[in-house]
N, C-alpha and C positions, 0 to 999 in steps of 0.2 A: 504493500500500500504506500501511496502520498501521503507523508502526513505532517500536520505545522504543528508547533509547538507552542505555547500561547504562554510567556514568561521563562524564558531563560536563564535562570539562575542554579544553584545548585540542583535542586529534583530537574530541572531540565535540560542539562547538561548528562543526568543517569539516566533520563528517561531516551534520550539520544542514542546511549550507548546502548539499552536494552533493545533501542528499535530499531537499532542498525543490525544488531546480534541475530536478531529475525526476518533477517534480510528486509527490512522496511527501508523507505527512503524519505528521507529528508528535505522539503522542499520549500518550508519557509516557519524562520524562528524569531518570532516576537518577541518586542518588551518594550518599555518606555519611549527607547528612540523613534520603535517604528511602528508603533499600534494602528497609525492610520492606515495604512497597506488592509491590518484586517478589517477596520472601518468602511473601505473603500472597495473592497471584497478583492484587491487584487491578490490572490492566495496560491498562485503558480500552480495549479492541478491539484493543490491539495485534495485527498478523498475522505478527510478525518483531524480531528483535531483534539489534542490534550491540554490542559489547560491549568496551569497551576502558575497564578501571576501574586496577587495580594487580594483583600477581600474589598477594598472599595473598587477594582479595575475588573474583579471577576463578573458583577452583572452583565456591562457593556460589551463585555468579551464574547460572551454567552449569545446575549441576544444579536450582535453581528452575526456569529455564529448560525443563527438558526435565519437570521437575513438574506445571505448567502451561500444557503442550502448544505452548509458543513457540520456532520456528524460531529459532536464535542463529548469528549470525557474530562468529568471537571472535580481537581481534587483539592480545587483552594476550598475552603472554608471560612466560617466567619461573616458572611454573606446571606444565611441564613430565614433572615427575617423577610426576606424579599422571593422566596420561594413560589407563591404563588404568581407574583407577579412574570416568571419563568416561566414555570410552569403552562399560564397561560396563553403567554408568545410562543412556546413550543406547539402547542396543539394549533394554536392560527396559522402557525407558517409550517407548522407539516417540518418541525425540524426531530431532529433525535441525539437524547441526551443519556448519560450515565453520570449521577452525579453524586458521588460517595465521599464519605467525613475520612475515609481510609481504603486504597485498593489492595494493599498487601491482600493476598491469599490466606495467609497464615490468620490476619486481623477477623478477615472475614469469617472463618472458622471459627476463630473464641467468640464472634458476636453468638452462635447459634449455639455454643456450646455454653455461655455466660445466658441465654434464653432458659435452656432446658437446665440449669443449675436453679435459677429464679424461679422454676414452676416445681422444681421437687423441695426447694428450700422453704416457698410461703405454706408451708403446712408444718413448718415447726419456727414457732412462733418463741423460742428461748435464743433465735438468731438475730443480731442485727447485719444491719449490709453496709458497705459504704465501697467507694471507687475512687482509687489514687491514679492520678497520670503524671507523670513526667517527661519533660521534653526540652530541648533544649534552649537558650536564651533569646535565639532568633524568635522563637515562634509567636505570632500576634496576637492568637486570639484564648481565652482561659474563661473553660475549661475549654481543652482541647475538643475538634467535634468528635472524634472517636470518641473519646470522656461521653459525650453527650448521648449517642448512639447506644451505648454501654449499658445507659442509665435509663435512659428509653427503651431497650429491650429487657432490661430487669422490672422495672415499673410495669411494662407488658404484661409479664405473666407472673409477679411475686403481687399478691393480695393486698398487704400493708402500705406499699409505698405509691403516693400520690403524686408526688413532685420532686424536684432534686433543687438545690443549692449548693452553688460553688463553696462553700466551707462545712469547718464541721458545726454541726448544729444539735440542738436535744430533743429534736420534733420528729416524734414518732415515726409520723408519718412521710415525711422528708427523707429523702436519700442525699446524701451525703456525698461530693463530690470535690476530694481534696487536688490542685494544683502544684507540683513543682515547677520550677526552670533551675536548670543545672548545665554547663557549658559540654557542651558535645556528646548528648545524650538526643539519640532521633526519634526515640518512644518507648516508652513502657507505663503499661495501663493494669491493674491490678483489682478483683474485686477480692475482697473480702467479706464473710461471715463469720462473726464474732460471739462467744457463746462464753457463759462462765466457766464450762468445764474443754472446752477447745477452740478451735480455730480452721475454717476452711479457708483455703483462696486459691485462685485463677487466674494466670497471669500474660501475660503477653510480651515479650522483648526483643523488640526490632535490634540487629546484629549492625544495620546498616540503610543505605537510603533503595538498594537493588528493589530488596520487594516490594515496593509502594510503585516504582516507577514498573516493574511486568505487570501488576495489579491494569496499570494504567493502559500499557498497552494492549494488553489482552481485552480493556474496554472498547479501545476503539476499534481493533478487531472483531469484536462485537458491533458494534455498529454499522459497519460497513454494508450499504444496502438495504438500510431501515429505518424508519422513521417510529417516534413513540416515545418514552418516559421509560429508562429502566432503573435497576440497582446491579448492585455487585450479584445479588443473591441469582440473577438471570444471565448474568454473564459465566457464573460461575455454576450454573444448572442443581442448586440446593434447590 
């Protein structure tokens, strides 16, 4: 496949190297200097697009995106709050997106296996939950949106919890979602269940930035030739 890269900085500099590795090509890489090129849809044959720039440039990104008919997989975060207004430009212009808080593979797995822990856990009620992420100093947005995804698929299927808050709190019903930043750490998200006589937890530790950028790839290879709204979970056939 053609594909442009939408923020070139470290993930998109790995995400280069994963999509070279799989024999993709390369054919127009974005950032600040030259956003208008994607503004203006000159996109050199692009067939697909990944998209990891900052969270106020990721809208605009997006919706040219779906302006000039280009498949986008989008893994900035932060951006969040403005979802449906996406959303809705997707379904009007018949665009197609994957847009995930985390593409690693591996990340994708703990969400469904951090699921089915939350649905056997809310029926013993001498546990509390809480969810730690750390990540490194760059990162802009807290909690991370993995953190969020995390907490949203515990709150899915565990009885008790209603809501989450970014620190620790004594509210029952509140899930608990602690932040670090610590220098050159690229992720680790942890749930824990806390009991007075033990302790469960679940963890996740990214080794390096490889896996988030295949995650990515492997999105837009999903895309290719379809238009629609997906997740990880369709890309990755859970």
């Amino acid at each position: 496949m053609k594909l442009a890269i939408i923020g070139y900085g470290k993930m998109g500099k790995v995400i280069e190297k994963v999509a070279l590795n799989r024999g993709h090509e390369i054919v127009l890489k974005i950032d600040q200097d030259n956003v208008d090129l994607l503004q203006k849809g000159e996109l050199n044959g692009a067939e697909a697009a990944i998209e990891f720039s900052r969270p106020e440039s990721a809208v605009d990104n997006i919706l040219a995106c779906f302006q000039h008919n280009l498949p986008v997989a989008v893994g900035t975060t932060g951006w969040y709050e403005h979802w449906e207004k996406v959303k809705s430009e997707c379904e009007s212009k018949k665009g197609a997106i994957v847009a995930a808080t985390n593409f690693s593979v591996g990340v994708n797995l703990f969400f469904e296996l951090n699921k089915k822990l939350a649905e056997l856990m809310s029926k013993r009620d001498e546990y509390t939950a809480k969810v730690e992420e750390t990540h490194h100093t760059e990162k802009l947005d807290s909690p991370s949106g993995t953190a969020i995804t995390i907490a949203e698929g515990l709150i899915e299927k565990h009885s008790l919890y209603q809501n989450w808050e970014n620190q620790q709190t004594e509210k029952n019903t509140t899930l608990d979602i602690i932040s670090y930043r610590e220098a050159g750490v690229p992720g680790t998200h942890t749930v824990t269940y806390d009991s007075p006589i033990d302790q469960i937890s679940i963890s996740h530790k990214a080794k390096n930035r490889e896996g988030f950028a295949l995650g990515a790839v492997l999105a837009a290879e999903f895309l290719n030739g379809k238009t629609g709204i997906y997740q990880m979970k369709d890309v990755l056939n859970f």
